[in-house]
N, C-alpha and C positions, 0 to 999 in steps of 0.2 A: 510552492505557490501555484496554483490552478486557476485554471479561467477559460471557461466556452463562450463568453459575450453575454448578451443578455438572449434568455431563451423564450420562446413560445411553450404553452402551455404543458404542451404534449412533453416538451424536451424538457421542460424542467423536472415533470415526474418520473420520465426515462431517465434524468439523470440522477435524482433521487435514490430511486431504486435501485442502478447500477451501482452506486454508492453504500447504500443499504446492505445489498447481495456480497459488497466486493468487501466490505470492513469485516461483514462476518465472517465469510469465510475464511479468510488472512488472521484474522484472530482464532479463529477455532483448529485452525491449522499448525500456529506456534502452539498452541495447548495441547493440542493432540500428538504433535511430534515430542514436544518433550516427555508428556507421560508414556511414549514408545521409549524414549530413550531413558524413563525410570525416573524421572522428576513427575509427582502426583501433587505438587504444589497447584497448580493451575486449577485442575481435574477436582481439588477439595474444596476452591474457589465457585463453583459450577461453573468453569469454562470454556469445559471438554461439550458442546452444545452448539447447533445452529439456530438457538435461540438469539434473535437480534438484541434484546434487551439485555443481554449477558456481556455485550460486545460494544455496546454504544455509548460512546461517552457524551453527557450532556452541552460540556463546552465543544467541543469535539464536530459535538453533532450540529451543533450552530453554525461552526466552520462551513461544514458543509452545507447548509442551506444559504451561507453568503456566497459560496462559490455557484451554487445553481443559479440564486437568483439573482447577484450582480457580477459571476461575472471574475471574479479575482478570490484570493483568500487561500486558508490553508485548512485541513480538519483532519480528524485523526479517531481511530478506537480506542477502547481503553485497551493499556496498556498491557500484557499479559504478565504472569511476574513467573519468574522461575530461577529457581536454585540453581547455581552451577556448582557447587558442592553434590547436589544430588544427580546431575545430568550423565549417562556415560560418555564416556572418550574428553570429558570437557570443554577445552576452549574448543574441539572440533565438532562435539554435542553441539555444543550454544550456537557454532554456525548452520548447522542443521536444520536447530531448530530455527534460527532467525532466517532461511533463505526460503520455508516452508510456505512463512506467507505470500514473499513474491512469488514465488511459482503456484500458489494455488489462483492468483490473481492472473497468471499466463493461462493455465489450464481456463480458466473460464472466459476468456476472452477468445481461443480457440474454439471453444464448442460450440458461442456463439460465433463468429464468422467461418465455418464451417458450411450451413443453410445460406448465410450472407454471398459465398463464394461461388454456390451450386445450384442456387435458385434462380432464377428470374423474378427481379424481386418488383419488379413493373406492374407485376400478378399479385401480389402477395398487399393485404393492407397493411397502407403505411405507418398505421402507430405500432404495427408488431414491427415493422423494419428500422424504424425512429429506436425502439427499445434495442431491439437487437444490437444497432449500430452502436448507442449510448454503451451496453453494457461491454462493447470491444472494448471502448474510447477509454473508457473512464479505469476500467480491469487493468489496461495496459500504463496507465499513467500512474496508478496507485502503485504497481510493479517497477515502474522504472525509477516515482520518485522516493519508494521504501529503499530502492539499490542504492543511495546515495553514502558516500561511506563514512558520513561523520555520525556523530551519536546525538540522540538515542536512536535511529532508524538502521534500519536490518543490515545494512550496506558497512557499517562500523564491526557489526557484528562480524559479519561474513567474514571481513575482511582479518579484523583479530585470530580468525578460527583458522585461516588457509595460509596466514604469512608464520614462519616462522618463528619456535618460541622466543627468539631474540627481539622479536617487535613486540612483544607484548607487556613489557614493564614499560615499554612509550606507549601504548597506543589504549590500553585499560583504563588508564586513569581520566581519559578523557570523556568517557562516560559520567561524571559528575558533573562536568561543565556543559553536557550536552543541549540542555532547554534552552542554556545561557547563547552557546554557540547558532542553535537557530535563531534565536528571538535577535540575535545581531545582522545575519542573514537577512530576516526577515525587514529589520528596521532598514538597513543595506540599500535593499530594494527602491523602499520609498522614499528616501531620502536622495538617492543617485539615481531614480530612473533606470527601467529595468527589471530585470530580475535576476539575480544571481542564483536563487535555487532552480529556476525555469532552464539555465544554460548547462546548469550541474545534469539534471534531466534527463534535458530536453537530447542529446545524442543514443539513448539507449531508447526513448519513446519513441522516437520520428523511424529508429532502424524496427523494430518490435513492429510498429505502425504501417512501415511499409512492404513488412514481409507479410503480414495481414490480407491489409488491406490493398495494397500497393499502389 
């Protein structure tokens, strides 16, 4: 669950874009690490691409135009798919590749606050420091809330790949229940006031956020 308020003009297209920039690349980065690790599943797909249209999912991409422009909401890329039959090391492959796209989401939230950090940005016009800033914001949040460790988002992954084989006949199958599991989350929210996904979060973004930005 995300939410900037409601934005000025400039912010909503900085956060667009951030948005835009941050799905592809987090998408093309599970594609790409899996066909490293020898799954060409995705790669046959045209996934292996920083072509946005490759990566953007249409309901998905709604998502995200209701979180720019009101404020609240949830959105998401399409999906990557990958073999873990075909992946090497396996369950430790698949966390590989699932941790690929939060960190390619760190790495670019770094580059931009990097000039953010070093500049005098008083000097500097303010729709490039608007964008700049958006694409920390949004970089870092799409990072902390793919870490989340239930399924289907990366953090489920992760976490199957590094805990021992002995959790992994619990913790696999919960991948089939995963949309089921958000979509409860999600209702959760609205119904009790809150947000239970924003608290899940919200500790890895605020720390992310403040070593940044501080």
């Amino acid at each position: 669950m995300f939410g900037f308020g409601t934005p000025e003009p400039l912010t909503l297209v900085a956060i667009l874009l951030a948005f835009g920039v941050g799905i592809t690349i987090h998408e093309f980065c599970h594609a790409w690490s899996a066909l490293m690790l020898g799954d060409d599943t995705a790669a046959r797909q045209g996934r292996v691409t920083l072509n946005p249209l490759s990566h953007l999912d249409p309901i998905g991409s709604i998502g995200v135009l209701l979180i720019a422009v009101a404020g609240f909401g949830i959105g998401w890329g399409r999906p990557v798919p990958v073999n873990p039959a075909r992946v090497r090391w396996r369950q430790r492959g698949l966390a590989i590749t699932a941790i690929a796209g939060p960190v390619s989401n760190i790495v670019i939230a770094t580059i931009f606050v990097i000039p953010l950090r070093l500049i005098d940005t008083t000097t500097v016009d303010p729709s490039i420091v608007t964008i700049a800033t958006y694409m920390v914001l949004v970089n870092l949040l799409l990072a902390s809330f793919n870490l989340i460790p239930i399924p289907p988002l990366d953090g489920h992954k992760i976490l199957v790949g590094i805990l021992p084989d002995f959790w992994y006949p619990f913790l696999a199958p919960l991948e089939r229940y995963g949309i089921g599991i958000l979509l409860v989350l999600i209702m959760s929210s609205f119904l009790f006031g809150g947000s239970i996904l924003q608290a899940m979060y919200a500790p890895v973004y605020d720390a992310l956020r403040t070593i940044m930005l501080g």
